[in-house]
Every structure is written in C-alpha cells, then in structure tokens.
C-alpha positions as CSV (number, residue, x, y, z in Angstrom):
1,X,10.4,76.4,-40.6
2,X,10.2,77.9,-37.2
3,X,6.4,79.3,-36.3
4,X,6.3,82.8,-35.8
5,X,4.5,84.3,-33.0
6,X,3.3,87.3,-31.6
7,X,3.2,87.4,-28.1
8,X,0.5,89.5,-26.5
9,X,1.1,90.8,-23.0
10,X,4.8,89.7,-23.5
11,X,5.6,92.3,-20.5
12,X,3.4,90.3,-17.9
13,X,4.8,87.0,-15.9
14,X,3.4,85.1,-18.3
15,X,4.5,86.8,-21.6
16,X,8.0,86.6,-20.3
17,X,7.7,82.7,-19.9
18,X,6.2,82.7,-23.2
19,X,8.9,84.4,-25.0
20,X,11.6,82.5,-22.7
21,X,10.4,79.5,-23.5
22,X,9.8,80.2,-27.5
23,X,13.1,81.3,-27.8
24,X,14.8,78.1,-26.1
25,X,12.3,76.4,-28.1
26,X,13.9,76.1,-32.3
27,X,10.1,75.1,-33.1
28,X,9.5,79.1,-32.6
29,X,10.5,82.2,-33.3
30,X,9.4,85.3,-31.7
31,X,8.1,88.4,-34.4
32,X,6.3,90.7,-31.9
33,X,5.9,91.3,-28.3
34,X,2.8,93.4,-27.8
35,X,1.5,95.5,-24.6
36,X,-0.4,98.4,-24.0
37,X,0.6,101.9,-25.4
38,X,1.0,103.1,-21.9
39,X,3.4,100.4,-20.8
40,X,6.5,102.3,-19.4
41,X,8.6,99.4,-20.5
42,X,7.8,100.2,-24.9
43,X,10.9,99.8,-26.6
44,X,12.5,97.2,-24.7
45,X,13.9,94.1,-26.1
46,X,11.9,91.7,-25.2
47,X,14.2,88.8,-24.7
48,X,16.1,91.2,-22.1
49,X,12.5,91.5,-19.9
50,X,12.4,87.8,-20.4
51,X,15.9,87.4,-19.0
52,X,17.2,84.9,-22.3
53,X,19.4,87.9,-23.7
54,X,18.8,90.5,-26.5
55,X,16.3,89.0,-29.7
56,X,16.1,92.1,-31.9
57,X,12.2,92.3,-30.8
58,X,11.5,95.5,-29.2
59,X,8.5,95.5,-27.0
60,X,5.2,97.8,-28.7
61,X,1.5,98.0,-29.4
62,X,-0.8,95.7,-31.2
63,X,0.0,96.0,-35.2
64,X,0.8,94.0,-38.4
65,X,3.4,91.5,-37.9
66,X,4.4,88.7,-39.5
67,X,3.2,86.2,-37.1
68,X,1.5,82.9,-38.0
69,X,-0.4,82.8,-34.6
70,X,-0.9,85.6,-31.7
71,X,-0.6,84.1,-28.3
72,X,-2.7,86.2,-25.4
73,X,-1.5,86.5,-22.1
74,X,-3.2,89.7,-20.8
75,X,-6.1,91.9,-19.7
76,X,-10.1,91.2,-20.8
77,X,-10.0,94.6,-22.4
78,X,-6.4,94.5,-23.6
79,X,-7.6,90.6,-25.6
80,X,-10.6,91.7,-26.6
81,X,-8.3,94.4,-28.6
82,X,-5.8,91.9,-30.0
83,X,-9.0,89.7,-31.3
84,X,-10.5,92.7,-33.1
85,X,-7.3,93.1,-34.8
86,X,-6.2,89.4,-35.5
87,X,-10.0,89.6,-36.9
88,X,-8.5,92.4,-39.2
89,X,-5.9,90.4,-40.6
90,X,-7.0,87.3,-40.8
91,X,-4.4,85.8,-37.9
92,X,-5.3,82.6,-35.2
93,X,-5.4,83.3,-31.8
94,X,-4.9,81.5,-28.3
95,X,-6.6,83.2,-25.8
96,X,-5.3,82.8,-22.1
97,X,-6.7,85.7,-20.5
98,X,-9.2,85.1,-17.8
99,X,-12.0,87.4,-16.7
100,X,-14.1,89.0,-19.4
101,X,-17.7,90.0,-18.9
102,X,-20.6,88.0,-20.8
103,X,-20.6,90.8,-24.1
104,X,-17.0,90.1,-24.4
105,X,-17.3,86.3,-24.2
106,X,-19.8,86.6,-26.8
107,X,-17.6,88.4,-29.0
108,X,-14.8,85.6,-28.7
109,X,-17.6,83.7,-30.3
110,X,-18.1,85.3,-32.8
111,X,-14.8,86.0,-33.5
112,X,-14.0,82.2,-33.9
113,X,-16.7,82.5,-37.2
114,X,-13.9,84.4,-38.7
115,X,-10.7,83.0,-37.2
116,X,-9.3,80.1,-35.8
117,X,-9.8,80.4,-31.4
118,X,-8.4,78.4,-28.9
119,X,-9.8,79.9,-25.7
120,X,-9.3,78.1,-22.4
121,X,-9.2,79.1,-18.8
122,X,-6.6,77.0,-18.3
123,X,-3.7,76.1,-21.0
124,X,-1.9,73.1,-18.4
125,X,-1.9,70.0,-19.5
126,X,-2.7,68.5,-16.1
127,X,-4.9,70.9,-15.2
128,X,-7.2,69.8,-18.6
129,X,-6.7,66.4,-17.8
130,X,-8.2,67.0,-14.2
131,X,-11.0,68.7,-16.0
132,X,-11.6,65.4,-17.8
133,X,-11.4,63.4,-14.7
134,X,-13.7,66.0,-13.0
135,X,-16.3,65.2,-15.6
136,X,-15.9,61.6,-15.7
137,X,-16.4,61.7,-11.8
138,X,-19.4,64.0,-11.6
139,X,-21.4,61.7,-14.3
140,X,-20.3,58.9,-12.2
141,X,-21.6,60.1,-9.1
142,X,-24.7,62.3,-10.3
143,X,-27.4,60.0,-9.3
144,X,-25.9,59.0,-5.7
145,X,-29.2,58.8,-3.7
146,X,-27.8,60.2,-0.8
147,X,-26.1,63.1,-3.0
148,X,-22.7,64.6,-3.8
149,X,-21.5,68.1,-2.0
150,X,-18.6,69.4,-4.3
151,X,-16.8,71.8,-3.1
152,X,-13.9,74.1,-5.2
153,X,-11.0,75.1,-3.8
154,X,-8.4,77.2,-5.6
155,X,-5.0,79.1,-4.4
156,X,-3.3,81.5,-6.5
157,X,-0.9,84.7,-6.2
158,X,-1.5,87.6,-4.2
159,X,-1.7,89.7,-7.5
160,X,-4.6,87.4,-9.2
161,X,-6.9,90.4,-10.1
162,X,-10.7,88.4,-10.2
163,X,-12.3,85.6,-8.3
164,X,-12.7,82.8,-8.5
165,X,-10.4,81.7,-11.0
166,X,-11.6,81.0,-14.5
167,X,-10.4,77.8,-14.3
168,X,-12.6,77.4,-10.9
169,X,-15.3,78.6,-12.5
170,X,-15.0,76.1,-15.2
171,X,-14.3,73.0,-13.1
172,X,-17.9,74.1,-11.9
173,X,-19.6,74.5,-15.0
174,X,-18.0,70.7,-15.9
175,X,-19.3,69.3,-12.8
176,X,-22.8,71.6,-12.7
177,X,-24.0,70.3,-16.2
178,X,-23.6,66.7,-15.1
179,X,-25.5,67.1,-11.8
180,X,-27.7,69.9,-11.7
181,X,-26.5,72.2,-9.1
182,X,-28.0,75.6,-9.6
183,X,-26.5,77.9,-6.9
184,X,-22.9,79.0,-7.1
185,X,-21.5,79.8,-2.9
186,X,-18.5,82.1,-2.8
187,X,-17.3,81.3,0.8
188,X,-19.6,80.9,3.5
189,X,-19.7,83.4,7.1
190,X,-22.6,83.1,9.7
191,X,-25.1,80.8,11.1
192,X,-26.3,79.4,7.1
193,X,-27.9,76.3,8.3
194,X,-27.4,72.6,6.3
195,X,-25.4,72.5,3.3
196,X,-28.2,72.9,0.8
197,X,-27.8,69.9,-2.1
198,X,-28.0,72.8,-4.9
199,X,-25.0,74.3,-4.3
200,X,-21.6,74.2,-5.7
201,X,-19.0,76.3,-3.5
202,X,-16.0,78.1,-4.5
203,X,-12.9,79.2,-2.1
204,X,-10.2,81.5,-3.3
205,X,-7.0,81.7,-1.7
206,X,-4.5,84.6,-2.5
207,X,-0.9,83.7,-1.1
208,X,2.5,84.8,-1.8
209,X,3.9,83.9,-5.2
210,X,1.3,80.8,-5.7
211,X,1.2,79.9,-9.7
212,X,-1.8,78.1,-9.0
213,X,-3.8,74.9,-7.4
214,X,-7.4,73.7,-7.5
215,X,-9.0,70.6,-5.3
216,X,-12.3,69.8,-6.2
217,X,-14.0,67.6,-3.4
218,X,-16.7,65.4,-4.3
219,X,-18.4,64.8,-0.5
220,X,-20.4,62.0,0.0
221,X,-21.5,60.2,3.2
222,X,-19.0,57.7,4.4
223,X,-16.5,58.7,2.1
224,X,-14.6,61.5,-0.1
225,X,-13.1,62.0,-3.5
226,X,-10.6,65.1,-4.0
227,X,-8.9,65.5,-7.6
228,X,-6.0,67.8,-6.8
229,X,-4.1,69.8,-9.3
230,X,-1.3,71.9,-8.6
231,X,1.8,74.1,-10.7
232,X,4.6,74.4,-9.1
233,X,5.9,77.4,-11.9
234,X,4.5,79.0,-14.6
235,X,6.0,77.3,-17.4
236,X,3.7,74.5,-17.5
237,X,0.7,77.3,-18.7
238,X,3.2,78.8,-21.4
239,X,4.2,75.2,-22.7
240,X,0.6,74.7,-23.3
241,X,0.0,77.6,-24.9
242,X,2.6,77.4,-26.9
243,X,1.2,73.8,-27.8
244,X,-2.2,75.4,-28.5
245,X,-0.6,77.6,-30.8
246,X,1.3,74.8,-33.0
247,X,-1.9,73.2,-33.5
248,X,-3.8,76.5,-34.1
249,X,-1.7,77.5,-37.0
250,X,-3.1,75.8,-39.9
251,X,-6.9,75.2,-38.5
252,X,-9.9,76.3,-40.0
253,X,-11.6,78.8,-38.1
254,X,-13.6,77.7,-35.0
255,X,-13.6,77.9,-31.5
256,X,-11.3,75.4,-30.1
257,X,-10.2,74.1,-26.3
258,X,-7.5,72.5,-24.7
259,X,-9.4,69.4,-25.2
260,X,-9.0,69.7,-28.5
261,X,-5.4,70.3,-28.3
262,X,-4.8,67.5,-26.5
263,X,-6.9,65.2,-28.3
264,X,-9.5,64.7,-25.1
C-alpha cells in the first residue's frame, strides 16, 4: 500500500515539488496539503498549484488526516505548529524547515520523546554525503601544525529569508567539533588584520533563482581542499524528503538525521 502523506507548506516551492513528485511517485499518495489559515490560495487543489493536474486534495489548515507521516516544508513558527499537532495525534514527522530560534530547537527535542523526528537542514542526498566527507576531512586535518583556515561559502535564491543557511551553519558545526574553532565570521569589511586560527567564516550569496550550493574550503599553506556541493533544481531536496519519510513511517520515536536515512 501507497504511504499517505501530509504535506506541510504544500503552497511553497518546495511543497509543490513534494506533492509533484509524490504523486508521480505510486509509492505515495497525497491525503493533505496544509498551509497557513491566511493563505489566499485555501481551497485549491493542490495537484493544480503543483501543476500535475487535479488530485481531489484541496489545500487547508493543519488538522486530522489520515496520513502515515507529515512532511514539513515551511516557516519556524508555522513547523513548530505542525509538531505540536503531529504530537497530538501521535503522527511521524520530517522536518525541513530551516531557521528556528534555540527554544524552538529545544522543543523538536523533546518532541522526538513522543514521536518519531527526522530533522535535517539539508534533506539532499549529496549534500549529506558532503557533510560526511566534510567530517572525515576536518578530523584528518585537525592537528596540521601549521593549521587549517575553513572557510563556508553558500549561494542560494534571492527569496532565502535567514543567513547563513542551515545547512552552512551545520557544515560548521561538523567541522568546529573536530577542530576547535570558536568564533563564527559572517563576511569580513575593513582593515581586520591576519586571519585569526579560531575562526570559521561564513559567505552568503542571494542570486536569482539559485536552489542552492555550498563550498567548504579547507586552507592550508601550500595547498587547498574545496568540497563543492551544488543542486541544480529542487527536486533532489523533495526526493529526500520523501525518502526520509518512507523510512520514518514505522520507527520508534527519536530524533533521527539524514544520516540515518541513508545509512551514514
């Protein structure tokens, strides 16, 4: 039998991939498409925003369905909302929304005592496997006498609303807890001086239509390392979510990664 989802944020770019690609997809079947109650588009099919034709789901607010597993494309406030109610009735969630303060983060984790979580910043397959080269790098090169200057570079859409990316931000957190570096840079202006060996700097580019790119440089002297990963569409995040969410479906709860997913 097909798993049922519930797609939340099925309005946004990515929702509409998501439901698109569930409903090419006869491993899933679409139950819900959620969004806010102000969303001018309520009532609309959902397969018509998605462009794959009429599917008998209109879009509406977060309620009882009969999905196995929600998937979350959407706001920090607007997930936080779909948690509290997959806490309600007892449903898995994959979490793909980026952005949420320190109380909310702590709330996913306590969620995941109740429900089953997968919660990454990034749900790309290659973009989780550059995470795992990232960290084999870093605790290769973490005792380099002469030192490592890493460097995070990331390009996304002009309508990316915070920076850096979550998945910036984690490619730093991989490579700060192998070596140490305490000071986070966001972009540098003015006469700063030598690179300090603390830091760790991030870059954020906003162009065009951009679906999303990250370099992380590893500088040392006399010679360079840069892991690139780059999307070329959006599809590859919504194929990994949807992945996420076929493995979610009959876990015990817990808070679950990619990694997980994917078996790294």
């Amino acid at each position: 039998m097909p798993l049922k989802i519930a797609v939340h944020g099925a309005a946004g770019r990515m929702g509409q991939r998501v439901t698109a690609l569930a409903c090419a997809d006869a491993n899933f079947e679409i139950v819900a498409a959620l969004e806010s109650a102000t969303h001018p588009a309520l009532g609309q099919d959902a397969g018509v925003l998605a462009a794959v034709g009429e599917i008998g789901i209109p879009l509406a607010v977060v309620g009882e369905s009969a999905a196995d597993v929600v998937v979350d494309f959407s706001v920090p406030d607007a997930a936080i909302a779909a948690i509290a109610h997959c806490l309600e009735f007892r449903k898995p969630i994959v979490i793909a929304t980026t952005g949420f303060e320190d109380e909310q983060e702590a709330y996913i984790h306590k969620a995941a005592g109740t429900i089953p979580v997968v919660w990454a910043p990034s749900m790309s397959t290659a973009v989780n496997l550059a995470m795992k080269l990232t960290e084999i790098a870093s605790n290769a090169l973490k005792d380099l006498p002469s030192g490592v200057d890493v460097e995070i570079i990331e390009r996304h859409h002009r309508f990316k609303e915070d920076a850096p990316s979550g998945t910036a931000l984690r490619f730093g957190e991989i490579v700060a807890n192998a070596m140490g570096q305490t000071e986070p840079t966001h972009g540098r202006a003015g006469r700063l001086g030598p690179r300090g060996r603390e830091e760790i700097g991030y870059h954020a580019v906003r162009t065009g239509d951009n679906p999303g790119q990250h370099t992380i440089i590893f500088g040392m002297l006399g010679e360079t390392i840069e892991l690139k990963v780059a999307a070329t569409n959006r599809d590859c995040y919504a194929q990994g979510a949807l992945l996420a969410a076929q493995w979610l479906a009959k876990k015990p709860p817990g808070l679950y990664t990619m990694n997980d997913v994917l078996g790294l």
